[in-house]
Every structure is written in structure tokens, then in C-alpha cells.
C-alpha positions in Angstrom: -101.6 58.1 123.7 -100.8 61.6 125.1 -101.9 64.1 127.8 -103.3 66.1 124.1 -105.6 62.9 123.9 -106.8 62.8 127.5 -107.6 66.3 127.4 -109.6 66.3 124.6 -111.6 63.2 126.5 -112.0 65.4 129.5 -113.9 68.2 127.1 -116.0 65.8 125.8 -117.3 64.5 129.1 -117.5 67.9 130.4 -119.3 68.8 127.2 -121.4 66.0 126.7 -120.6 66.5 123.1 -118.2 66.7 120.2 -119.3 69.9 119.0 -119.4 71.6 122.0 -115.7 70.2 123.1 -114.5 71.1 119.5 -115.4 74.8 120.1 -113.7 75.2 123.5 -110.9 73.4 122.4 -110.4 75.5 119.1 -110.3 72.5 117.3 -112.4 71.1 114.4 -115.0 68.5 115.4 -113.0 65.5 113.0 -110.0 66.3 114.9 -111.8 65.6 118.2 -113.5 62.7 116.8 -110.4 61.1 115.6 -108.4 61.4 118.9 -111.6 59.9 120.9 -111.3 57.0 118.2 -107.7 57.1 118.8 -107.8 56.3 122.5 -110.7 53.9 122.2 -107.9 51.8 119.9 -105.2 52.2 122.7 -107.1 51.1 125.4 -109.4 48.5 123.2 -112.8 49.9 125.2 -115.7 52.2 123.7 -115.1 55.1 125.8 -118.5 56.6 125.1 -121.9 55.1 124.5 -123.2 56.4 121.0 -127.4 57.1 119.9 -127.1 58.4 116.7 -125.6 62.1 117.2 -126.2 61.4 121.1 -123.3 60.2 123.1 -123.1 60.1 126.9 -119.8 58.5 129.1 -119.6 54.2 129.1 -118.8 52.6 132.0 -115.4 52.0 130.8 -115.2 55.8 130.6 -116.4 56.4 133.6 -113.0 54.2 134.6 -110.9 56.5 133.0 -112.3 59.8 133.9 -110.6 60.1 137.5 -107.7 58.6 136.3 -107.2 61.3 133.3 -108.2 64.2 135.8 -105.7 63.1 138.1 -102.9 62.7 135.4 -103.8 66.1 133.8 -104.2 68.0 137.6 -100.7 66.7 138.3 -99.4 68.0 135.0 -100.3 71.3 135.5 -99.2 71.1 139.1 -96.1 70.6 137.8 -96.2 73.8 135.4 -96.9 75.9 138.3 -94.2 74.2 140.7 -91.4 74.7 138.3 -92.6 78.6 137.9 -92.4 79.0 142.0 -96.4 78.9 142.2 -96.5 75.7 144.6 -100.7 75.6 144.2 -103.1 72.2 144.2 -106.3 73.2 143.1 -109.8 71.9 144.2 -112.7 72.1 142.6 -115.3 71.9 145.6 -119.5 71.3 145.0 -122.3 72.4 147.8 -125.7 71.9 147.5 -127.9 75.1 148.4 -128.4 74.5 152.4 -124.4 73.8 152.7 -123.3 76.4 150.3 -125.7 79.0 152.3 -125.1 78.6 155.5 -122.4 76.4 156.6 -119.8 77.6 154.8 -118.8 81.0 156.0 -116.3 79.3 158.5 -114.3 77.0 156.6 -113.9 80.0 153.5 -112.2 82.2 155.8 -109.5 80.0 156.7 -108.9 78.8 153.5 -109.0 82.1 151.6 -105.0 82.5 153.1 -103.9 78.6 152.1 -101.0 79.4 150.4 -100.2 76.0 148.6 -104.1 74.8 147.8 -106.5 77.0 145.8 -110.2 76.3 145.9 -112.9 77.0 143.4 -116.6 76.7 145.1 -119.7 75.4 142.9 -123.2 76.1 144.7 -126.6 74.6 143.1 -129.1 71.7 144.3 -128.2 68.4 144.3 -129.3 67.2 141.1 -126.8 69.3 139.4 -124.3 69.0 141.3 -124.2 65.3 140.8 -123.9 66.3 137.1 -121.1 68.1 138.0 -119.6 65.3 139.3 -120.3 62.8 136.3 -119.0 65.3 134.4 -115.7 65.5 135.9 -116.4 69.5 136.5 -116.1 69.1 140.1 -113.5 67.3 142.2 -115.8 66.2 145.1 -118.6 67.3 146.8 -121.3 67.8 149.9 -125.0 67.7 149.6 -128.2 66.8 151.3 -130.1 65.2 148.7 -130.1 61.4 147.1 -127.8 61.0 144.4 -128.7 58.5 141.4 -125.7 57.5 139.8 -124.1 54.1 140.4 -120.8 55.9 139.2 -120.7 58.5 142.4 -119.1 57.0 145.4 -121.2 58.1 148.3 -120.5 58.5 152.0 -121.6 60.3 155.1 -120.2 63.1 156.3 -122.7 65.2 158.6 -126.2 65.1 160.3 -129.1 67.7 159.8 -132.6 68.0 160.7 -135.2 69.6 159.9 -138.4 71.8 161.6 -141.6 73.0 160.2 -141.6 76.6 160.7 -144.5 79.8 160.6 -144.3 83.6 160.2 -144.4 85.0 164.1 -147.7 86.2 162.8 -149.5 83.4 162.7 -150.9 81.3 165.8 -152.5 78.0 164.1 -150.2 75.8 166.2 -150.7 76.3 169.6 -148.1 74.3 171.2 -144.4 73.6 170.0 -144.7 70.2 169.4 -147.3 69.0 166.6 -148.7 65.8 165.3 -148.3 65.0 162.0 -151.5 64.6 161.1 -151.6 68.1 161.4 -150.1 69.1 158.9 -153.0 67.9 155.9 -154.2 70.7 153.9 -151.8 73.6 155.2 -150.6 75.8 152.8 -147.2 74.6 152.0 -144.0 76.5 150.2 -142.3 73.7 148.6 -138.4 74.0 146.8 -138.1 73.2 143.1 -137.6 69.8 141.8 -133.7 68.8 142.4 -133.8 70.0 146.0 -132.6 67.5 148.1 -134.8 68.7 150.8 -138.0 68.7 148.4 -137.0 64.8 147.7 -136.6 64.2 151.4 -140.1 65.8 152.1 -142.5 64.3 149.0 -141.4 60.6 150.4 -142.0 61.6 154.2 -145.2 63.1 152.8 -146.4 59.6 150.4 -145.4 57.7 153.3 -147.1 59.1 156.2 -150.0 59.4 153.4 -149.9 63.8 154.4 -151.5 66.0 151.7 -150.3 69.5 152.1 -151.6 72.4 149.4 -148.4 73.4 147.6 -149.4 77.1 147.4 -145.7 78.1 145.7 -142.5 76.5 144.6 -139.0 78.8 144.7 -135.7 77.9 144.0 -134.1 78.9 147.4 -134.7 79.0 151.1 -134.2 82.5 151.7 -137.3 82.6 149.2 -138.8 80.1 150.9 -138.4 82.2 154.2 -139.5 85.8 153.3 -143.0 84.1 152.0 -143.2 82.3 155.7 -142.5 85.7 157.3 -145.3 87.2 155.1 -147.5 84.5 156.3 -148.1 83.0 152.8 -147.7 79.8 153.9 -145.4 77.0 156.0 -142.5 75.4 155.1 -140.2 72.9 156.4 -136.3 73.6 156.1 -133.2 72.9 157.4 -132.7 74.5 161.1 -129.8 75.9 160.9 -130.9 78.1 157.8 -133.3 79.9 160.4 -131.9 80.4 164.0 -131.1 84.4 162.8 -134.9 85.0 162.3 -136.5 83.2 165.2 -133.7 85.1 167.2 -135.0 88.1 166.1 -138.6 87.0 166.3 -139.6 87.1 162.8 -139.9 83.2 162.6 -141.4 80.4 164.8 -140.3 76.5 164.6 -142.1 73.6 165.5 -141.2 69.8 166.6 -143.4 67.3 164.7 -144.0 64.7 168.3 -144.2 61.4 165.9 -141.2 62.3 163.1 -137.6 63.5 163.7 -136.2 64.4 160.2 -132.5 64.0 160.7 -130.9 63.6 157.2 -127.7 62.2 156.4 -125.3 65.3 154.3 -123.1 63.3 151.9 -119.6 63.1 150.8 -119.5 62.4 147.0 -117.2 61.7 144.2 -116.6 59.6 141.3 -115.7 56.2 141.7 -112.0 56.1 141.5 -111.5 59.2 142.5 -108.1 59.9 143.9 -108.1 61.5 147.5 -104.4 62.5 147.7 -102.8 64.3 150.9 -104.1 68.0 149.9 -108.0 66.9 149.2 -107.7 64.8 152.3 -106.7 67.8 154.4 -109.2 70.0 153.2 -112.5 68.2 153.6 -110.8 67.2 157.3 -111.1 71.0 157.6 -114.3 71.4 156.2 -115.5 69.1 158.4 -114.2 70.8 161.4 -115.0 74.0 160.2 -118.9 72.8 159.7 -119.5 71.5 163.3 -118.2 75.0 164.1 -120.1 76.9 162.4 -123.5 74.5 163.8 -122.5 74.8 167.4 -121.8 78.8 166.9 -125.4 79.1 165.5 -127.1 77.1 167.8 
């Protein structure tokens, strides 16, 4: 077995197929067949579940994917610390609300780190978790519920979320609401994937709520310039609106019989390797997140 042979793995996961790996890897598609084969003989496990021309990552895979990323980020650590260049990179994952607007903070003190470089992925939660599984991403924050027994999970934040209306419209009389209230309003919902869409359809089945779902977009900022138009109502993260009630553009409301707080979580592959330099950055992205909270409200 050789760092050659744990590379090629790593395309393939990444890939999600043979083809695909062979043609970012310059190789021919036997050649990456054969060293998957090989490594399956050294360490006696199928390495990949196969469907015909289908394969997707086995569980014993999944055991060895943090373990080659590791080996192969140390290697070429290595290259760069014997050219002078002393740089860990880190290969960080936000879902849309983080990416937006918590992390203006924490990127401007680490665009001067001089000795860890890192590389930020933005997109909703589903795919970021496929990110993850994919070995594309190091680790990651995000809002939504992730699926994957493979993805070690933990807390790291808390969030909550209002119901808010253009500054237009007067419906809601009061700032506190019932949420019975809320049946038949027209309602701009975020795509499938959105953690905050998941959140909402299960408060929504729950509480037995039927709101008309009048558009769905793919961001809040979307979301928002509909609301302002008086389209419609949403419900969204707080903090991604404090700039336009401040400036009177937007209104918020407190539903009197729900609190949505939601949990923002912490994820990586099981196994993962937190080493000194990861540790120290998501320490300061943690800092650098209640920061930027308590600076916008």
C-alpha cells in the first residue's frame, strides 16, 4: 500500500465514481480499478459497496476515509514545511444562515493567519453533509438535521427564529402572536435542503398549521426582498434581519406559544482527527460568532 493508492481512494469518494476519479487523476479507469482492488486485498475489507456500475463508500470505507485524509494532509504539510511555506490547511463548510451572516468576524482575523490557510464552502445543509461524506470538506457548521450515521454531530451555537412582515403591512396588530394565527397566510418558504425549511414543515405538521406557500427561493435575502414587497411572510433566522427592521423596512413578531431556538451543529466524519491547528480555529470561530451576535443585536 502507498500514499499513490490512498489518493486514488480519496478521488473516488470525492467522485462517487471510477470514471469521474480516473479523469481528474489523468489516469485510465483499469488503473483506478486495480489500485481500489489493490487496497481492498491489503486491508482484507470491501472498501466500496458495488450495484452494478453504481458504487457508493462501505462502512469499512467510511473507517478509512479520515484516516487517509489525515495521512495525505500531513504529507503535503510536509512538502510545504521543507520549502519554508509552514501552512495547515482547512477546508471549512457553512450552511446559508452561517455562511451569510455570521461570518464576517471570524474571516477577517483569519485572512492574516500566517501558518493555517482556510478554504470556505457555503450551500444548505443537505449538501454540505455531502461534502462531508465525501471527504471534500474537513468539518463543518450548520442549522439543519443531518442524516448520516457516518457524521459525528455536536452542538456548537443557539439560534432562533421570528416570523417577520414587510413594514407595509398591519395584519398583526400586536408583537406577540398566537400560533394559530398563522393558518392560511401567504408564506415564502426556502427550497428543500434548507435546514430552516426542515425545522419549519415539522413545527408546521406538528402544531397541525396550514400556511399557503405562495413562493419557494433558494436564499434569505430572496426570501426578504419578497417580504419587503409585501408578497408574503416568512420566518427566518433573527439575526439575518436586525439591518432591515433598523432601518424600518421590516417588522418581527414573537409567536406567545412557540420559541424556535435551534441547536447550529458542529459536524465531521466519524474519526475525524481534530489536531492542535483545527482545534484552534473552530475555538475562534466560536468566539468570533458570539461576537458578531452580540454586535448585531
Amino acid at each position: 500500500m502507498t500514499l499513490r493508492h490512498l489518493y486514488i481512494f480519496l478521488s473516488v469518494c470525492q467522485e462517487g465514481n471510477m470514471t469521474k476519479a480516473s479523469k481528474k487523476l489523468f489516469m485510465t479507469q483499469p488503473s483506478v480499478s486495480q489500485a481500489i482492488k489493490e487496497l481492498e486485498i491489503f486491508y482484507q475489507v470491501n472498501l466500496f459497496d458495488r450495484d452494478g456500475k453504481r458504487i457508493s463508500v462501505s462502512d469499512a470505507g467510511y473507517k478509512l476515509l479520515p484516516i487517509a485524509e489525515n495521512i495525505i494532509k500531513n504529507f503535503e504539510e510536509s512538502k510545504e514545511i521543507m520549502k519554508g511555506n509552514n501552512v495547515y490547511q482547512i477546508k471549512l463548510g457553512a450552511s446559508a444562515t452561517i455562511g451569510t451572516y455570521l461570518l464576517d468576524n471570524f474571516i477577517s482575523k483569519t485572512i492574516n493567519l500566517k501558518d493555517v490557510e482556510i478554504k470556505y464552502f457555503v450551500d444548505n445543509t443537505l449538501k454540505i453533509e455531502e461534502k462531508i461524506l465525501k471527504g471534500i470538506l474537513d468539518i463543518a457548521v450548520v442549522e439543519g438535521s443531518i442524516h448520516s450515521s457516518k457524521i459525528n454531530v455536536s452542538p456548537f451555537f443557539e439560534d432562533e427564529l421570528v416570523l417577520i412582515s414587510s413594514k407595509k403591512d398591519n395584519f398583526f396588530k400586536n408583537k406577540k402572536i398566537e400560533m394559530i394565527n398563522l393558518n392560511g397566510i401567504n408564506f415564502v418558504s426556502r427550497e428543500d435542503g434548507s435546514g430552516t425549511k426542515e425545522t419549519l414543515d415539522s413545527i408546521f405538521f406538528n402544531k397541525n398549521i396550514s400556511v399557503k406557500n405562495i413562493a419557494t427561493v433558494n436564499s434569505i435575502e430572496a426570501i426578504k426582498n419578497l417580504v419587503i414587497s409585501n408578497i408574503g411572510y416568512s420566518i427566518v433566522p433573527k439575526i439575518s434581519i436586525l439591518k432591515e427592521y433598523r432601518t424600518g423596512l421590516l417588522e418581527y413578531y414573537e409567536i406567545e406559544d412557540l420559541k424556535i431556538l435551534r441547536n447550529f451543529k458542529l459536524i465531521s466524519l466519524k474519526n475525524k482527527v481534530i489536531n492542535t491547528q483545527l482545534n484552534s480555529v473552530l475555538e475562534l470561530l466560536k468566539k468570533s460568532i458570539i461576537e458578531e451576535k452580540e454586535l448585531k443585536n
